[in-house]
N, C-alpha and C positions, 0 to 999 in steps of 0.2 A: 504494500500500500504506500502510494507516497500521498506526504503529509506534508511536506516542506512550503507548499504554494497555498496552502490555506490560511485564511487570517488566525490571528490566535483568538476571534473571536465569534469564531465557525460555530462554535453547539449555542452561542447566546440567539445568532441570528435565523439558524435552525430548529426553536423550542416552539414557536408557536405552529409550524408544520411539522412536527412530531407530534403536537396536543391533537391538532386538526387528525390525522393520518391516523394515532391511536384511538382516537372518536369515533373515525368512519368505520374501522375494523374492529370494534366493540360497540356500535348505537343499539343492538338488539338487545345486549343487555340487559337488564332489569337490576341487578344485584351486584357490585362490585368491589373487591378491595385491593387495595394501592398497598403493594408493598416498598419500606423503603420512600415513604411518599414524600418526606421533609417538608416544607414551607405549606402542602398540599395545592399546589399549583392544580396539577391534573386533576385532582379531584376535584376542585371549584372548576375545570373546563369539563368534568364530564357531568357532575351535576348538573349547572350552570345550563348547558347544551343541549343535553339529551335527557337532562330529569331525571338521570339514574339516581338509584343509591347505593353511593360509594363508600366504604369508609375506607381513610386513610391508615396505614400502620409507620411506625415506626419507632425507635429504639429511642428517640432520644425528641422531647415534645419542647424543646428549644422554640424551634422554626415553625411550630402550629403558630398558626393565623386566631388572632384575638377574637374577631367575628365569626360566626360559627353562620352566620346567615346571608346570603345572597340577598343582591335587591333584587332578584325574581319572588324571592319568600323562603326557595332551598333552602334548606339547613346541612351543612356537612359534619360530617363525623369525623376526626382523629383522637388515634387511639397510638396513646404509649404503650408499646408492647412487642415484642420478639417474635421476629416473621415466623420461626418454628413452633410458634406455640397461639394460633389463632381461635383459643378457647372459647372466643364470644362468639363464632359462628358454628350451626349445626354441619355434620356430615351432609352433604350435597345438598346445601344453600345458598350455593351462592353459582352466577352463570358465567362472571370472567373475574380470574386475576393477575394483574399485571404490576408491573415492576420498570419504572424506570431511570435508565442512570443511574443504579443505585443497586443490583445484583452484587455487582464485585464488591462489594464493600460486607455481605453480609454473609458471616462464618456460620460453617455447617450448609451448605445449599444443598446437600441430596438432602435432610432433614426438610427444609423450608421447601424443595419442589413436593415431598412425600405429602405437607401441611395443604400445600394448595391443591393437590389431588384430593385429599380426604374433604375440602371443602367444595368443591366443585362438582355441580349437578352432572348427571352423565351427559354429556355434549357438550359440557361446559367447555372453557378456554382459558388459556393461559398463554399472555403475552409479556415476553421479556425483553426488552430495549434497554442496551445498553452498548460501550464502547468497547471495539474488539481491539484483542493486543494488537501492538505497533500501530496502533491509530495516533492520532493528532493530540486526542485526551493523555493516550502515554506521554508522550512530549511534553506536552504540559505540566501533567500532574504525578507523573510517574508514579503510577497504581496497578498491580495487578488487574490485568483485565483477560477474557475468557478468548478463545478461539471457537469461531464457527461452532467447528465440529466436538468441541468439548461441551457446549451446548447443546448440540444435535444430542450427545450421548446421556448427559445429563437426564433430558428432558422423556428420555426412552426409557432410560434406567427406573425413572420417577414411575412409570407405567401411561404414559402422555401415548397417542397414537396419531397420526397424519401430524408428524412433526415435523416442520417446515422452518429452516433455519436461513437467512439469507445478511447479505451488504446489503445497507444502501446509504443514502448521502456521502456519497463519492466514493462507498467504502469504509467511512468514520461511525458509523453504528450498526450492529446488529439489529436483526430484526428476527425473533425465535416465539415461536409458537406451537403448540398442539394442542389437542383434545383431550378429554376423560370420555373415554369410550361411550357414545350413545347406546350400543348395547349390551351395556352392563347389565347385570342381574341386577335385582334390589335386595340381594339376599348374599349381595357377596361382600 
């Protein structure tokens, strides 16, 4: 991947076409939680948007937003709490969980992909958007970050199914996804 021609302020100018792009590939939704959500940006564009209900997770409740309510009326949800342990929601209640920018940073991930399985309806979804190693984010921020296909494997391992792992924005973000198998038992 080359990185060297991009501004150093490529992911700022990129965020609100990743809000949009994560919105259009979760608007059916109904149910969602934000792993990793910090300041809950996505969650106030997916509320906000699409009227879902979101809540936000994350480890450290700094960066929650004071107002819990939109001038639409929404109200959003953030929750302090550890993406591996998503206790407030039932076994297959929720229809997508996503994560962005914010994967690499959060220990134990076969755990935390196993959480959003156990929480996802059968057909449910799971999208992970993040920075793939040797991106531009490397350079920058010098952070461990995942390859493609350590994603792909991750996401399989998890028991995810039509798991679809791709580049995009020049190459500077992953884009990972799959399913909880629509024909799941109810009994398994």
């Amino acid at each position: 991947m080359t990185n060297k021609n991009l501004p150093e302020d490529f992911y700022v100018k990129i965020k609100p076409r990743l809000h949009r792009r994560i919105g259009r590939e979760l608007r059916l939704a109904s149910r969602v939680i934000d792993l990793g959500c910090g300041s809950c940006e996505l969650v106030r564009c997916l509320a906000g948007t699409y009227y879902q209900q979101v809540t936000g997770v994350d480890v450290s409740s700094d960066s929650f937003p004071k107002r819990r309510c939109l001038p639409s009326g929404v109200r959003i949800r953030c929750i302090r709490k550890n993406a591996k342990h998503l206790d407030f929601a039932k076994d297959r209640s929720q229809d997508a969980v996503v994560s962005m920018c914010a994967f690499h940073e959060m220990e134990h991930p076969d755990a935390i992909l196993k959480e959003a399985y156990r929480v996802l309806r059968p057909g449910g979804e799971i999208l992970i958007v993040d920075f793939p190693r040797d991106s531009l984010a490397q350079r920058l921020w010098n952070e461990d970050y995942y390859r493609p296909a350590e994603f792909n494997q991750m996401l399989i391992n998890a028991g995810f199914t039509e798991v679809q792992v791709r580049l995009i924005e020049r190459e500077q973000i992953i884009w990972a996804k799959g399913f909880r198998s629509a024909a799941e038992k109810e009994n398994t």
